[in-house]
C-alpha positions in Angstrom: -20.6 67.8 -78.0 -23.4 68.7 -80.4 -22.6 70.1 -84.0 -23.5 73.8 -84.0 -23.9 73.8 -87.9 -27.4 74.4 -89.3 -29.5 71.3 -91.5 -29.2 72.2 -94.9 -32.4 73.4 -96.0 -34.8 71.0 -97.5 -34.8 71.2 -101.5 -37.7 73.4 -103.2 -40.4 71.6 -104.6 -41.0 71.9 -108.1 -44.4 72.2 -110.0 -44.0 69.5 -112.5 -44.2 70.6 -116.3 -47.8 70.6 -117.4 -49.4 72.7 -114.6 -46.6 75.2 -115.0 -46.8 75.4 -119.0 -50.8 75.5 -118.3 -50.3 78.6 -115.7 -48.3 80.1 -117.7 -50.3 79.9 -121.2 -53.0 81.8 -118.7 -50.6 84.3 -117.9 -49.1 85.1 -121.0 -52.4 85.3 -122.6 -53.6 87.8 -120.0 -50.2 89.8 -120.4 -50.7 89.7 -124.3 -55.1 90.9 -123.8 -53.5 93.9 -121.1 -51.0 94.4 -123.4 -53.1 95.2 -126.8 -55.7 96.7 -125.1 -53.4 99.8 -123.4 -51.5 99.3 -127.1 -55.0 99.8 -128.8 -56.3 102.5 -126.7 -53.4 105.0 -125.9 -53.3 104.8 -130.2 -56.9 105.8 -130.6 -55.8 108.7 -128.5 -52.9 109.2 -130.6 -55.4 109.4 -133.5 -57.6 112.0 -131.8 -55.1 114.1 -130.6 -53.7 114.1 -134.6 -57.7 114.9 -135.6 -58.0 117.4 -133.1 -54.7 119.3 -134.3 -56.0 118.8 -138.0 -59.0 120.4 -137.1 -57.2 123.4 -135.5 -57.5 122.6 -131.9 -54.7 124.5 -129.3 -51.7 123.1 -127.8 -51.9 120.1 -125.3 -51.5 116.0 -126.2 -49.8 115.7 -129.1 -50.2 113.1 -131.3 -46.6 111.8 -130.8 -46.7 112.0 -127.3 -49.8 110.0 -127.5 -47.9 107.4 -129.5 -44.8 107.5 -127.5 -46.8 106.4 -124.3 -48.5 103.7 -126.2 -45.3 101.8 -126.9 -43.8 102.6 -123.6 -46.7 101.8 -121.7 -47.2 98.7 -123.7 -43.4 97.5 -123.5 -43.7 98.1 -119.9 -46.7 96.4 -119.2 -45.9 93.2 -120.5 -42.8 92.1 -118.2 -44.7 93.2 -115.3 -48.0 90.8 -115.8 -45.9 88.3 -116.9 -43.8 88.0 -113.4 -46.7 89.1 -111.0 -48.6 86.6 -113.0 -46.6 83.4 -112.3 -45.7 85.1 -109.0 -49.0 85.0 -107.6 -49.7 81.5 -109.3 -46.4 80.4 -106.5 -44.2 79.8 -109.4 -40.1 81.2 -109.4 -37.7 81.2 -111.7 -39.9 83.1 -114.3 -36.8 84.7 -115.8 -36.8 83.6 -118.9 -40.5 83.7 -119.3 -40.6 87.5 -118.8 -37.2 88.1 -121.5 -38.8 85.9 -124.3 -42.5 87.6 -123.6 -41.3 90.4 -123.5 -38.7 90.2 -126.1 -41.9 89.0 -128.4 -44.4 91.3 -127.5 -42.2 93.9 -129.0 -41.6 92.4 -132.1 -44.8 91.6 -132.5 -45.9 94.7 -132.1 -43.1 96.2 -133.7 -44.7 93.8 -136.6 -47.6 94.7 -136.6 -48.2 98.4 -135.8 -49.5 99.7 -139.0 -52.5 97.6 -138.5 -53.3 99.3 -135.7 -53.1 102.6 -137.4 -55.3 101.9 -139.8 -58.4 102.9 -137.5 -59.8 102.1 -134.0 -60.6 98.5 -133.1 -58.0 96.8 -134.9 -56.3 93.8 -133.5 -52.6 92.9 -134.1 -52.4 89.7 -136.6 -53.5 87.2 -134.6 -50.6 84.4 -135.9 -48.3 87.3 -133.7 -50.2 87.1 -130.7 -50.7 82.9 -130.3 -46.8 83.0 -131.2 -46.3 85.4 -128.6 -48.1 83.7 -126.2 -46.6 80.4 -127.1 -43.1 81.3 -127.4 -43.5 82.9 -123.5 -45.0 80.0 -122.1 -42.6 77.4 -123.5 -39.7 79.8 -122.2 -41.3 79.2 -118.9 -40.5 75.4 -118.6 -36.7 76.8 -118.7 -35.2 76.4 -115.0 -31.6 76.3 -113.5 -30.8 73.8 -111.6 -29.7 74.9 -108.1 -25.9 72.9 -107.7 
């Protein structure tokens, strides 16, 4: 009499280390550009709304709602490029990747956001960024094993 219990299922296949660190250093660097450039221009709209109420403009944007949207739209952004990005790449298990990029991004930012106020076209330090980008695509070589 035949065995009516299914074969286990064949064991995933692994990308091996360098063409995952490699995809990954693409997509946290792409997660990082989205990021700053929503970060850089919801702020310049924080800086007109504040120069439109200086200059006796009515009710509407404020400045701190402005500002407010730029950090949540920023903090927001990040974790979602960052999994979609090594998602459509065929990689799993980005976990980790996602915390620590995102976990970064907002300190970075967190860092570095009064060089950003200090006019349109600024650019967070740049040491923030490559750490950023390096700290999320190291965090992406760290996998469970399946037992």
């Amino acid at each position: 009499m035949a065995s009516s219990t299914p074969a286990p299922a064949p064991a995933p296949v692994s990308t091996p280390t360098l063409p995952r660190l490699l995809k990954a250093l693409i997509v946290s660097s792409v997660g990082v550009a989205a990021s700053h450039l929503v970060l850089s221009d919801t702020l310049y709209l924080s800086f007109a709304a504040q120069a439109s109420a200086a200059l006796g403009a009515g009710g509407g944007y404020s400045s701190d709602q402005a500002f407010t949207s730029a950090l949540v739209n920023t903090f927001l952004l990040m974790p979602l490029v960052l999994w979609s990005g090594m998602r459509i790449t065929g990689e799993r298990r980005v976990g980790p990747m996602v915390v620590v990029g995102t976990v970064g991004w907002v300190a970075a930012v967190g860092h570095g956001v009064d060089v950003l106020d200090s006019g349109p076209g600024a650019i967070l330090p740049l040491g923030s960024l490559a750490l950023v980008v390096g700290a999320a695509a190291l965090a992406s070589l760290v996998r469970r094993s399946r037992t």
